[in-house]
Structure formats: structure tokens, C-alpha cells
N, CA, C and O of each residue as an XYZ file, in Angstrom:
804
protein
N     109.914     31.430     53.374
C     109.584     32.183     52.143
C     110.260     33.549     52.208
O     109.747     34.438     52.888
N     111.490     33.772     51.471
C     111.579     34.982     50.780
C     110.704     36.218     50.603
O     109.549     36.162     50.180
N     111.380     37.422     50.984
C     110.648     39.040     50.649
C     110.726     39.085     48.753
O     111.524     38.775     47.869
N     109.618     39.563     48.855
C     109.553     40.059     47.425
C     109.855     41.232     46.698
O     109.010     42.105     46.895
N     110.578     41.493     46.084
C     111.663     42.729     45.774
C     110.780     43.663     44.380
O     110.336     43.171     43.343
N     110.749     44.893     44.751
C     109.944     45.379     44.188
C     110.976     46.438     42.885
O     112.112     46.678     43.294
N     110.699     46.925     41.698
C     111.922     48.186     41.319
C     112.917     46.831     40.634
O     113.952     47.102     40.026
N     112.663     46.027     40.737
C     114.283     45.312     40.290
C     113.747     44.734     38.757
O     112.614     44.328     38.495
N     114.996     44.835     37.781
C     115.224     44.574     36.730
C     116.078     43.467     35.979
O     117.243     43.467     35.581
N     115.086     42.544     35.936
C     115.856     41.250     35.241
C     117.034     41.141     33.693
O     116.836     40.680     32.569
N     117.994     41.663     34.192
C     118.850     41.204     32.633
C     119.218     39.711     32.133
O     119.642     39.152     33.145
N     119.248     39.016     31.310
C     119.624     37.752     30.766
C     121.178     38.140     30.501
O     121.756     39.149     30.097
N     121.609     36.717     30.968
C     122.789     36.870     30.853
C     123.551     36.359     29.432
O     124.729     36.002     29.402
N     122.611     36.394     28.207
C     122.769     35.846     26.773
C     121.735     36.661     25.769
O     120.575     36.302     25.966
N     121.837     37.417     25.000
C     120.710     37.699     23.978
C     121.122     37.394     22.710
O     122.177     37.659     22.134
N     119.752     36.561     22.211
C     119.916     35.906     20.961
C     119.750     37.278     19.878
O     118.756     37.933     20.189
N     120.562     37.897     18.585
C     119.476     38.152     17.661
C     119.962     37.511     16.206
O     120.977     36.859     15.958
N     118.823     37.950     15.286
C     119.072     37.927     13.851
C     119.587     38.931     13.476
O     119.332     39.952     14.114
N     120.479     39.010     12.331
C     120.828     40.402     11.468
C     120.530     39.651     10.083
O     121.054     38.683      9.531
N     119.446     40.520      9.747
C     119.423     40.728      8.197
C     120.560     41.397      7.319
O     121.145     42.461      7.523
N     120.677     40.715      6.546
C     121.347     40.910      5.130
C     120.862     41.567      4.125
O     119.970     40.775      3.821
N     120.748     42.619      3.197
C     120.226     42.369      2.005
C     120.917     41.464      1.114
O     122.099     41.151      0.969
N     119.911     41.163      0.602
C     119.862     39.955     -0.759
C     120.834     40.470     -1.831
O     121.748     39.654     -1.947
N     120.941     41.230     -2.431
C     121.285     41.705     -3.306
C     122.564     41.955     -2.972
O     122.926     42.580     -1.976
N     123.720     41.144     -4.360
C     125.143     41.168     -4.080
C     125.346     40.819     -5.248
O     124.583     40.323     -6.077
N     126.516     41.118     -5.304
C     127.634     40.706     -6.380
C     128.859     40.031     -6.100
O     129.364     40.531     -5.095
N     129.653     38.962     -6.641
C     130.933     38.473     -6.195
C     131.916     38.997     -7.473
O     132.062     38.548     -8.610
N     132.635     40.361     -6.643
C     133.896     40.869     -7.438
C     135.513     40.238     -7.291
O     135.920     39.552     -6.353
N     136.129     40.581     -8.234
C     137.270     40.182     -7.855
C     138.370     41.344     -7.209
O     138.366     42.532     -7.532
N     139.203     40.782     -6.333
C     139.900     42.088     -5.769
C     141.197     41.967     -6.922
O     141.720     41.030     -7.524
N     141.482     44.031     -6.852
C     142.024     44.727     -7.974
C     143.459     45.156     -6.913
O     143.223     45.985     -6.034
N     144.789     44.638     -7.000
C     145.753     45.821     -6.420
C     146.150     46.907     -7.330
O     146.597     46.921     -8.478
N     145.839     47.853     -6.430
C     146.221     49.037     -7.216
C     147.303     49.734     -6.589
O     147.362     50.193     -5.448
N     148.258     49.741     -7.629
C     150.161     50.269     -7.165
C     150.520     51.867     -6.934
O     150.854     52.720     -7.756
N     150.358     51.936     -5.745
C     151.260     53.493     -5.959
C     152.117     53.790     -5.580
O     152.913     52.930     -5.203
N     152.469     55.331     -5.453
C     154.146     55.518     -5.005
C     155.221     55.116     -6.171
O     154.694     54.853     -7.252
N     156.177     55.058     -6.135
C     157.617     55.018     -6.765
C     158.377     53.826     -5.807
O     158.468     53.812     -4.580
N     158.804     52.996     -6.629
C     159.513     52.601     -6.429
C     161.143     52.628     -6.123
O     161.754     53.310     -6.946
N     162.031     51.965     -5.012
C     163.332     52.769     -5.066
C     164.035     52.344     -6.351
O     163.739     51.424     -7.114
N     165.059     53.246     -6.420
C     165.619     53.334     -8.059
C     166.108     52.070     -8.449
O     166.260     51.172     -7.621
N     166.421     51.902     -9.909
C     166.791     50.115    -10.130
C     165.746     49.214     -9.867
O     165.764     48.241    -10.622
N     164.727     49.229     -8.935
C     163.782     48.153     -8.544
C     162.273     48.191     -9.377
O     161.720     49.227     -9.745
N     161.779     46.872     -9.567
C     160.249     47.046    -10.049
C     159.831     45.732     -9.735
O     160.672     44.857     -9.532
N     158.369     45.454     -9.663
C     158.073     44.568     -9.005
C     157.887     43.378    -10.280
O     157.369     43.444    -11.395
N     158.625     42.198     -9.471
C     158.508     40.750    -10.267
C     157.110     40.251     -9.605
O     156.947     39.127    -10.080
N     156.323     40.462     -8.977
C     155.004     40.088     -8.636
C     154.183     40.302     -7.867
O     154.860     40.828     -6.983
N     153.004     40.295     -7.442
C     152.452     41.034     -6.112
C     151.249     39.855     -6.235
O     150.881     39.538     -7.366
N     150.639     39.208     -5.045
C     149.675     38.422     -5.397
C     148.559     38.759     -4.253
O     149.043     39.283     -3.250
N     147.361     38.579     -4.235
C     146.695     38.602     -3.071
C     145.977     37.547     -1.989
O     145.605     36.458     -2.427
N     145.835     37.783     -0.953
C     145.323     35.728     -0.351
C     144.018     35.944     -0.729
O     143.353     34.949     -1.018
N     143.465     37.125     -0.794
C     141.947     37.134     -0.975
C     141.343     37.246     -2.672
O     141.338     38.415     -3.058
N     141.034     36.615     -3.323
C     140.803     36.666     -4.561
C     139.501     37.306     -5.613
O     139.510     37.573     -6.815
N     138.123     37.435     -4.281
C     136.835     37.316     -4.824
C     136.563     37.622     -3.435
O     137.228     37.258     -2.465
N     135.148     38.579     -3.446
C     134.860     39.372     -2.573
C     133.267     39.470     -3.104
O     132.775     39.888     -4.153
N     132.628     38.821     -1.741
C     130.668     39.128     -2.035
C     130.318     40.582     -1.656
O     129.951     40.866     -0.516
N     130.404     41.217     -2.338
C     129.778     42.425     -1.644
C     128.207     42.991     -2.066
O     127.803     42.952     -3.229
N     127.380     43.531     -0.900
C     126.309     43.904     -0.748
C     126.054     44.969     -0.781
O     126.956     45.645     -0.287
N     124.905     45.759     -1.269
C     124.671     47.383     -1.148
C     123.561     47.856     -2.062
O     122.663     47.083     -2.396
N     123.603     49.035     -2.447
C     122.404     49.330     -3.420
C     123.039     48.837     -4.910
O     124.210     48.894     -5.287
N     121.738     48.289     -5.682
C     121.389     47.576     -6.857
C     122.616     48.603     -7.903
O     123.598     48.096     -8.445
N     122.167     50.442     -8.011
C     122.726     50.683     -8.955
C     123.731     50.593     -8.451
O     124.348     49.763     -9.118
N     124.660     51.109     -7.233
C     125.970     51.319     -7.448
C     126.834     49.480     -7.475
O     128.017     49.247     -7.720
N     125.900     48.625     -7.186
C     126.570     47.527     -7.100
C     127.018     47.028     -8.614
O     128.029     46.445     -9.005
N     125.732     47.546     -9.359
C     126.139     47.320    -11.313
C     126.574     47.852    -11.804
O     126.525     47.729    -13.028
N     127.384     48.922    -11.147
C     128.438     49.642    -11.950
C     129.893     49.443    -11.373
O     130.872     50.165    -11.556
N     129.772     48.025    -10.463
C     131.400     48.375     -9.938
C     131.732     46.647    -11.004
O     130.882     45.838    -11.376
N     133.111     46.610    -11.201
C     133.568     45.802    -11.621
C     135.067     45.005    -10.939
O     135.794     44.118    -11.387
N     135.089     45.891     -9.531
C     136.572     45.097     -8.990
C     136.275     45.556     -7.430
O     135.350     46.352     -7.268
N     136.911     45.158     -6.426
C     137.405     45.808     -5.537
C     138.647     46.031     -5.048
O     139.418     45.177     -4.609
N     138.840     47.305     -5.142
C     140.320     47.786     -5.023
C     140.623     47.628     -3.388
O     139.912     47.704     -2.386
N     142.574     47.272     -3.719
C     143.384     46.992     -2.753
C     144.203     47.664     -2.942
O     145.164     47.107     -3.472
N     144.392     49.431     -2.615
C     145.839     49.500     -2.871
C     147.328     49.851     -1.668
O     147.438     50.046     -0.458
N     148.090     49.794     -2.630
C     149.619     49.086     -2.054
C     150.421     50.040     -2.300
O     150.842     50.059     -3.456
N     150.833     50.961     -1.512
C     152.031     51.751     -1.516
C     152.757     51.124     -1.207
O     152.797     50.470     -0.164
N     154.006     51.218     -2.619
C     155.480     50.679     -2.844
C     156.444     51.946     -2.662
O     157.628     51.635     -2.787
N     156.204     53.367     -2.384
C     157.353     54.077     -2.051
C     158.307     53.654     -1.492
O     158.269     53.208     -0.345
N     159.423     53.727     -2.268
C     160.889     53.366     -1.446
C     160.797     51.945     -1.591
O     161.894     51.493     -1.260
N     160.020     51.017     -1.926
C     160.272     49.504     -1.419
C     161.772     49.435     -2.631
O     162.062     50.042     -3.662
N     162.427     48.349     -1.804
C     163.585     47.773     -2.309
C     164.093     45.990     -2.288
O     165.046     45.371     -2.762
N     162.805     45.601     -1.418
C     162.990     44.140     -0.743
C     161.825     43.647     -1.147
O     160.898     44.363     -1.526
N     161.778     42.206     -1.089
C     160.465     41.629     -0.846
C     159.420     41.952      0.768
O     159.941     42.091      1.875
N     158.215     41.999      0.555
C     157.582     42.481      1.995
C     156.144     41.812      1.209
O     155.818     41.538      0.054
N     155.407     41.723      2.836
C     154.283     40.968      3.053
C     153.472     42.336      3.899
O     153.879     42.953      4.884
N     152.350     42.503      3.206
C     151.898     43.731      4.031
C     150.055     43.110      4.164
O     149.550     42.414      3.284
N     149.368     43.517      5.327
C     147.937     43.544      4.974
C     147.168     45.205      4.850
O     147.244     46.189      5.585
N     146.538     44.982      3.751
C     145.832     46.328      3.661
C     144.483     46.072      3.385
O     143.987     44.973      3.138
N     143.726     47.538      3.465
C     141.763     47.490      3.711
C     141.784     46.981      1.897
O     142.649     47.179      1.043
N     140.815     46.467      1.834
C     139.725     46.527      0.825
C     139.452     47.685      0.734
O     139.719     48.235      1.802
N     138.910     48.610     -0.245
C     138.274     49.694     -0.287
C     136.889     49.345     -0.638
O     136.652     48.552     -1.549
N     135.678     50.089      0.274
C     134.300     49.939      0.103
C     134.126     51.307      0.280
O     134.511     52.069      1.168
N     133.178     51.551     -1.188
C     133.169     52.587     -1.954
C     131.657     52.747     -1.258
O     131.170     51.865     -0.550
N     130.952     54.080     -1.587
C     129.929     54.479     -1.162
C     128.492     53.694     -1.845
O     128.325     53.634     -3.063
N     127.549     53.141     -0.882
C     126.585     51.987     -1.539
C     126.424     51.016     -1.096
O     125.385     50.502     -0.681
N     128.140     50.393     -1.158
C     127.951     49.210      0.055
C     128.173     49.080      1.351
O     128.975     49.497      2.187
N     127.179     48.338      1.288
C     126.961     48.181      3.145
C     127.625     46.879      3.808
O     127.766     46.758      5.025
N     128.005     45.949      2.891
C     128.476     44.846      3.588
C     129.272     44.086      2.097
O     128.956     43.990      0.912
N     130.641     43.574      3.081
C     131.522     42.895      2.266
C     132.365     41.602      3.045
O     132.977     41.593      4.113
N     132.146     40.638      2.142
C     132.286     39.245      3.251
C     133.799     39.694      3.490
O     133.833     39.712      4.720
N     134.744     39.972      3.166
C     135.750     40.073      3.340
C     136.493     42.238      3.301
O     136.090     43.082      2.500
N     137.602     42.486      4.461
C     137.282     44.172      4.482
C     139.193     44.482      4.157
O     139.804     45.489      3.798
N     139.608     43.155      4.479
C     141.408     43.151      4.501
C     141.816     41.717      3.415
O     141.175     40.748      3.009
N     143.630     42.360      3.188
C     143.489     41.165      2.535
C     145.059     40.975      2.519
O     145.459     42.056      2.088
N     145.984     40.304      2.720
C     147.346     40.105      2.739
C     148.225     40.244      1.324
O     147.840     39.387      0.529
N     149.054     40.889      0.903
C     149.840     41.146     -0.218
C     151.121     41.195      0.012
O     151.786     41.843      0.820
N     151.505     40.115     -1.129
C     152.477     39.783     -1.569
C     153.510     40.034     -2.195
O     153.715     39.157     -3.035
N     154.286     40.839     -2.191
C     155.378     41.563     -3.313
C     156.865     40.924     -3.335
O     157.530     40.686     -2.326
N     157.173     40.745     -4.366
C     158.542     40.074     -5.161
C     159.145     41.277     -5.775
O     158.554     41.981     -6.594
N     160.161     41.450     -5.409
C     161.116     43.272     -6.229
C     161.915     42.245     -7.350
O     161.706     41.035     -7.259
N     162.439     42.543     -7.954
C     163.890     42.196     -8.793
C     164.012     43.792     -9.560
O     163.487     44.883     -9.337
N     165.036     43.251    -10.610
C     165.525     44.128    -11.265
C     165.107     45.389    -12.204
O     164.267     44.901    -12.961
N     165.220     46.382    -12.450
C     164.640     47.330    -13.453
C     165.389     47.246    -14.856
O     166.488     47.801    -14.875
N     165.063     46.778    -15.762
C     164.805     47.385    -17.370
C     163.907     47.950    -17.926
O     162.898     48.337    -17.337
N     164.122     48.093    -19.164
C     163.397     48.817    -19.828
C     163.397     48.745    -21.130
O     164.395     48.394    -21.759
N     162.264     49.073    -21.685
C     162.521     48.802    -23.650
C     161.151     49.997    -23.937
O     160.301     50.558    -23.246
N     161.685     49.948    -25.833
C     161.052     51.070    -25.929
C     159.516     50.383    -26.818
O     159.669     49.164    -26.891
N     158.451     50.721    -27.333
C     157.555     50.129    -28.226
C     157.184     51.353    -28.943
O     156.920     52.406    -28.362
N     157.165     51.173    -30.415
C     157.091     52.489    -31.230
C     155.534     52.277    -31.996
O     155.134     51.192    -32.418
N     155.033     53.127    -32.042
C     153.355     53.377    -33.046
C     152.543     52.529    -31.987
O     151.915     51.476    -32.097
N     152.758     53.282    -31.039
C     151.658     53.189    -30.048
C     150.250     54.128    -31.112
O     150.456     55.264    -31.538
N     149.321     53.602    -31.290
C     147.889     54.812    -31.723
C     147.330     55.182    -30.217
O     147.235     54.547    -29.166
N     146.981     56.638    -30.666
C     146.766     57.326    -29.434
C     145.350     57.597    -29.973
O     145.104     58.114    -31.062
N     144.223     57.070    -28.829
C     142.945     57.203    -29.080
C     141.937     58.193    -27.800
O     142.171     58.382    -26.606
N     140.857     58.639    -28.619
C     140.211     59.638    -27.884
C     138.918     59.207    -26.741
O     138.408     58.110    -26.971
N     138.476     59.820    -25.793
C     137.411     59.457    -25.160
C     136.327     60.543    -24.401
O     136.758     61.668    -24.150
N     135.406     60.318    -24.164
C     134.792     61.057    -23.923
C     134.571     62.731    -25.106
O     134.345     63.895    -24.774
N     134.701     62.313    -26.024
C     134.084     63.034    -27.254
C     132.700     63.132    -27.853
O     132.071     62.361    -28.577
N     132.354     64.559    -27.224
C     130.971     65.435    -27.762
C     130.303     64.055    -29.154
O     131.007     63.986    -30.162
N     129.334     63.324    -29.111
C     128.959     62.669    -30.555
C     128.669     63.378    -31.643
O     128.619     62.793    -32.725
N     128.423     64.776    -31.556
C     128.721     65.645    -32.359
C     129.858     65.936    -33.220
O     129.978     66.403    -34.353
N     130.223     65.740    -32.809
C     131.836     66.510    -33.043
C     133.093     65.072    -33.661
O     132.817     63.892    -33.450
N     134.208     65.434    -34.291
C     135.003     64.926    -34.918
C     136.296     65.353    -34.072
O     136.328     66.185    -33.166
N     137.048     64.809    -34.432
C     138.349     65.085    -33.799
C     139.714     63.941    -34.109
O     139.728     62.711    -34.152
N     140.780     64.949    -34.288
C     141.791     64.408    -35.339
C     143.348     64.905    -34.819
O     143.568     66.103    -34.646
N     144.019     64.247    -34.670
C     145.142     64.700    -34.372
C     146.440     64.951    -35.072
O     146.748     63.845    -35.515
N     147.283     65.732    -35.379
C     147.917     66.286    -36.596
C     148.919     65.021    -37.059
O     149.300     64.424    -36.052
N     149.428     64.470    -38.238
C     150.060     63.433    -38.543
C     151.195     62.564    -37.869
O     151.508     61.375    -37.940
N     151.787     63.913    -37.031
C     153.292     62.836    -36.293
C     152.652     62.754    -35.148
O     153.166     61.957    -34.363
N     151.591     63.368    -34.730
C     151.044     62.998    -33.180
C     150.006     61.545    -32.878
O     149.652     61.252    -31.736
N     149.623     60.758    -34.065
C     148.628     60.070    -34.145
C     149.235     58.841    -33.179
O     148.576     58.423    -32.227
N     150.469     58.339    -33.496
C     150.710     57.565    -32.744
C     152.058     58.336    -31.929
O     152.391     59.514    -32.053
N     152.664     57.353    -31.125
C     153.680     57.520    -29.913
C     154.275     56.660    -29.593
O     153.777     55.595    -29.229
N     155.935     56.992    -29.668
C     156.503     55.961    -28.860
C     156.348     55.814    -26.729
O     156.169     56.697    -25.891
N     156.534     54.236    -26.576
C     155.949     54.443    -24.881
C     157.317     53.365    -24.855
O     157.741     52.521    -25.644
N     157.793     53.915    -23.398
C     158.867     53.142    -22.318
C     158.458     52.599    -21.677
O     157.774     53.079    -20.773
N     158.639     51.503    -21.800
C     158.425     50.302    -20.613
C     159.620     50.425    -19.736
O     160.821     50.552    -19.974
N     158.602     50.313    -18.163
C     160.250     50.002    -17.207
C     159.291     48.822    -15.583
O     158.553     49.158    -14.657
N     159.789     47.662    -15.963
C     159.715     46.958    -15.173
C     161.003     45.736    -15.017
O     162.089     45.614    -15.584
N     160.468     45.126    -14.224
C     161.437     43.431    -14.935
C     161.372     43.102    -16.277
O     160.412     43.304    -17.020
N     162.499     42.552    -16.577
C     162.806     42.001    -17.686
C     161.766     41.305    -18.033
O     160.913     41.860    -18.726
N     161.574     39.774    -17.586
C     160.333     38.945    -17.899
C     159.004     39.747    -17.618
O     158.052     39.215    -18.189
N     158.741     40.629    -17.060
C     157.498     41.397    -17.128
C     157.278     42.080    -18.350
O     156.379     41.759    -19.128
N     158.104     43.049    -18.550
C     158.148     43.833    -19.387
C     158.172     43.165    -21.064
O     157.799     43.979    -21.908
N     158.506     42.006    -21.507
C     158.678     41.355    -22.349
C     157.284     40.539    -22.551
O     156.832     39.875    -23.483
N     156.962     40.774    -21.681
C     155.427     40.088    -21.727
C     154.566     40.858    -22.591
O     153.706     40.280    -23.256
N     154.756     42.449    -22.658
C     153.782     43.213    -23.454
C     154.256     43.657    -24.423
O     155.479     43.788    -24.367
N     153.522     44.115    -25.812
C     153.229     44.082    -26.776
C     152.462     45.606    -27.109
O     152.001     46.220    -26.146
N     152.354     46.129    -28.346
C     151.837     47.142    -28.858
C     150.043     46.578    -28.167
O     149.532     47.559    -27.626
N     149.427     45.758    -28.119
C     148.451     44.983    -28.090
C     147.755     45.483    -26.620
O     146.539     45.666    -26.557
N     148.630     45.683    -25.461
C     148.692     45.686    -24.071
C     148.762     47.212    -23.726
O     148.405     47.589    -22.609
N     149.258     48.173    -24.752
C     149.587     49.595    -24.282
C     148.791     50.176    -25.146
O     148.723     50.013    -26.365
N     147.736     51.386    -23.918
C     146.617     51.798    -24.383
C     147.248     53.676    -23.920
O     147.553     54.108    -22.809
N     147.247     54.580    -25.615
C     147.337     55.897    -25.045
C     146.408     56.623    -25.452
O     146.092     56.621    -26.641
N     145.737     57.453    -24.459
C     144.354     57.947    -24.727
C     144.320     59.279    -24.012
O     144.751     59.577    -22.898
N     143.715     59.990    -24.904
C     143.288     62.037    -24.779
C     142.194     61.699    -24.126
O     141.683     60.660    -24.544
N     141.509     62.356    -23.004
C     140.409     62.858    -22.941
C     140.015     64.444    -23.265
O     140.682     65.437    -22.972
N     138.423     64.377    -24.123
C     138.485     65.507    -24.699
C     136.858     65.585    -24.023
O     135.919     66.031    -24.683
N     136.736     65.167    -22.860
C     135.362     65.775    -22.147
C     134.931     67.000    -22.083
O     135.789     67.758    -21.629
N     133.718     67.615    -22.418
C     133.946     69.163    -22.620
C     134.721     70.174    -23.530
O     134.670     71.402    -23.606
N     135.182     69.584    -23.945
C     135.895     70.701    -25.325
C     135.257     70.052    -26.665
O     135.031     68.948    -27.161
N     135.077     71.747    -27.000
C     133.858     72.081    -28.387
C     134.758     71.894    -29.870
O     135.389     70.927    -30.296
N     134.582     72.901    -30.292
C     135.239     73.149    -31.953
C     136.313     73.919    -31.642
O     136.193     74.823    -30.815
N     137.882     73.576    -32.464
C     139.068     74.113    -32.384
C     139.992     73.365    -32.108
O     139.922     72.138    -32.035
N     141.319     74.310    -31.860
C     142.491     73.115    -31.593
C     142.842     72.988    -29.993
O     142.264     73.691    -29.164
N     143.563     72.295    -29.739
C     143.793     71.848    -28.306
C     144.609     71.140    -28.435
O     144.789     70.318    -29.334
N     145.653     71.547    -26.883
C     146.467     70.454    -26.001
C     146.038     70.174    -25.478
O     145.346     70.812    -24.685
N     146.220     68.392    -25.608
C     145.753     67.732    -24.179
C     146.843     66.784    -23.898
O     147.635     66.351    -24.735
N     146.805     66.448    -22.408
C     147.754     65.312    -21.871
C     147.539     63.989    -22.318
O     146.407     63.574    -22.563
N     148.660     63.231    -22.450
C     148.214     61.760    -23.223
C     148.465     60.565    -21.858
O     149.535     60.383    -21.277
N     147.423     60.002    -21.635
C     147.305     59.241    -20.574
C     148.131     57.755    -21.089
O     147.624     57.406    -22.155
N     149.028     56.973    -20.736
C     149.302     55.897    -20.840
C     148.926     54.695    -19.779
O     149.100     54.891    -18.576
N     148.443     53.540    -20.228
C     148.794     52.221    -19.111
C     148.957     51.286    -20.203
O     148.937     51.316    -21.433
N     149.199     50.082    -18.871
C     149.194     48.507    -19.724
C     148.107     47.618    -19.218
O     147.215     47.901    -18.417
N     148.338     46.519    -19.817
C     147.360     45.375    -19.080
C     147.977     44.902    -17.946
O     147.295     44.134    -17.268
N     149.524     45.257    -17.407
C     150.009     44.764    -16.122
C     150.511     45.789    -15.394
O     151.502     46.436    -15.736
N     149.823     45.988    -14.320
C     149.943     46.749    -12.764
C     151.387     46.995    -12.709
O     151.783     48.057    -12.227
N     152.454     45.870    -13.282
C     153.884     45.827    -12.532
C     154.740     46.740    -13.184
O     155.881     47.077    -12.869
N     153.821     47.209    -14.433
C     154.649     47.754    -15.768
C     154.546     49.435    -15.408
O     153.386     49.786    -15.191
N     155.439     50.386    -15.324
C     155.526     51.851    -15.604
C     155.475     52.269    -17.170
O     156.557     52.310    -17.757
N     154.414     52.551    -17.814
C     154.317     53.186    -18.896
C     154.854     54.564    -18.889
O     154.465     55.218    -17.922
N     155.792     55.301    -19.862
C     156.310     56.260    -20.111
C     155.738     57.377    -21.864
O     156.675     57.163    -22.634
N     155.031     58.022    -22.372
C     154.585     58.271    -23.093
C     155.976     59.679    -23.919
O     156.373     60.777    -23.531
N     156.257     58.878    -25.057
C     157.326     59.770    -25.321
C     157.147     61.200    -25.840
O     158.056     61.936    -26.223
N     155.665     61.522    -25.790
C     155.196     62.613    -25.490
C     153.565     62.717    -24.481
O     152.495     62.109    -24.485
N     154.199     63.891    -23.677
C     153.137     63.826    -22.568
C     151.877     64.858    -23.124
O     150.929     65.029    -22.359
N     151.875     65.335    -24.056
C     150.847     66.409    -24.016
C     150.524     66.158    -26.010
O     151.644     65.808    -26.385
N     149.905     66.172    -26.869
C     149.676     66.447    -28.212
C     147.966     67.299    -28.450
O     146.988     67.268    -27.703
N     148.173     68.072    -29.914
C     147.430     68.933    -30.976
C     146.078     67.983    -31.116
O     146.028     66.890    -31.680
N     145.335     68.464    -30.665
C     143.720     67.462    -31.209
C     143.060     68.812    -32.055
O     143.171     69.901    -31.492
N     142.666     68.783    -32.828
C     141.750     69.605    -34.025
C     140.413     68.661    -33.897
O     140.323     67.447    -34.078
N     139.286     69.725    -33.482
C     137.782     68.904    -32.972
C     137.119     69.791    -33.947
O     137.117     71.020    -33.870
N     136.752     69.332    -34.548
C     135.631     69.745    -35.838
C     133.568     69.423    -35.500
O     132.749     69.699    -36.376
């Protein structure tokens, strides 16, 4: 028979546990979002992602106010096709996302460009009080498209959205900057004027 050892501390050489989850999730879709400049002549013929849809978990409100999860992709300088992996972005709230990376896909070709005329330039974030009007040649705008050919031909007056924000400004006149996009990531919107006259009544 063995001495009996006194002071000594049994570790297991395996510990089981559970991790709770919260319940509460949403399944978003992932958003690439393009930055940087592209090198000159080039624009992207496509960008795709392997990850498509993303469960993510966290608190109730900030989870009902998100609608995507962003991936974004600096294209500075790109000139080639390239395969890159980048984070998911998880915004403040959530605590857990089945998926945190995601592989992207980019196709370059050629740069054109075309012009689309009577763009309407619309307002946001305006006092409900208040009116606001912009002087006759400023109402609408011509916008430059510059992507690929087949990209760029894809959009339409329908697809190009130019919009003032007039958050905080009362009664009188004002410059403000005119924000342009499209419905496609691949497209560079150009606003053939960057700044117009709003009269807020």
C-alpha cells in the first residue's frame, strides 16, 4: 500500500463546457463596400463574395436597425484581377457572427464613360417644418458615369440618386454639396455640379 499524498491537486486532463448563445439574431446579407481609386483606365467588371449571408447576434435594437454587413475592399492602384480575404465588419452590439472573414473576388477591364442628363436632385433630412426649393437650373444635374462599358450601360436615370442634405439648417439660402451614387458599387458617379442654391422657407 502506497503513502498518501497530502497538498496535491487533481487537474483533468479534458474539460467539458457549454457556451450560451443569445437567441436573438438576424441573417444579413454581406455588403462590399469599394474604396480607394482605382489605377487610371481601369474599373471593376465584377467583385463577388464566397460568403453571401451572415447570422449575426447582439442587442435587439441595434440588430433592427442594421440591414447588411459590410466588407470593405480597397482597390487603390489595383490594375489586375486579385483574390483578397478581408474582416466582416461587426459594428458595436454584436456579440457574435457565424461568419468574421470572407474571400473577394475582383475582375478589372476597361474604363468608359457616358454622360446621363436631368438627374432630379432631392433633399433629406429636412426640418418638417420647413420647405425648401432649389433655384430652376439647379433642380436637376447632369452625372458621369465611369466604369466598364457593360456596367455602366446597365444604368439608367432610374439607378442615379443626387441628394442635399439639409440637417440643421433653418430659414434662408444655402450651399450645399450634392451627394451622388448608383445602384452598382462598380459605377463612379460624377455630379456635374458638386455644390447648388437651396432656398428653405
Amino acid at each position: 500500500m502506497g503513502n498518501r499524498l497530502s497538498n496535491v491537486e487533481t487537474v483533468p486532463s479534458r474539460i467539458s463546457a457549454t457556451i450560451s448563445i443569445d437567441s436573438y439574431h438576424v441573417t444579413l446579407p454581406v455588403k462590399t463596400v469599394i474604396t480607394g481609386t482605382m489605377a487610371t483606365g481601369k474599373a471593376i467588371a465584377s467583385i463577388t463574395s464566397s460568403v453571401k449571408n451572415v447570422d449575426v447576434y447582439g442587442d435587439k435594437d441595434v440588430l433592427d436597425k442594421m440591414s447588411e454587413v459590410q466588407a470593405k475592399v480597397d482597390v487603390e492602384g489595383l490594375s489586375d484581377n486579385k483574390q483578397l480575404s478581408v474582416e466582416l465588419f461587426k459594428v458595436n452590439g454584436v456579440r457574435y457572427m457565424t461568419e468574421t472573414k470572407t474571400n473577394i473576388s475582383i475582375t478589372v477591364g476597361e474604363e468608359t464613360n457616358k454622360e446621363i442628363s436631368g438627374i432630379i436632385v432631392s433633399s433629406s433630412n429636412l426640418n418638417s417644418d420647413l420647405t425648401a426649393q432649389a433655384s430652376s437650373d439647379e433642380r436637376t444635374i447632369t452625372v458621369i458615369l465611369k466604369g466598364t462599358k457593360e456596367v455602366i450601360n446597365s444604368i439608367n436615370e432610374n439607378n442615379i440618386y443626387a441628394t442635399v442634405d439639409l440637417a440643421g439648417l433653418g430659414k434662408g439660402s444655402w450651399t450645399v454639396p450634392v451627394t451622388v451614387t448608383t445602384s452598382d458599387e462598380r459605377v463612379t458617379a460624377i455630379p456635374s455640379k458638386t455644390e447648388i442654391t437651396v432656398n428653405i422657407r
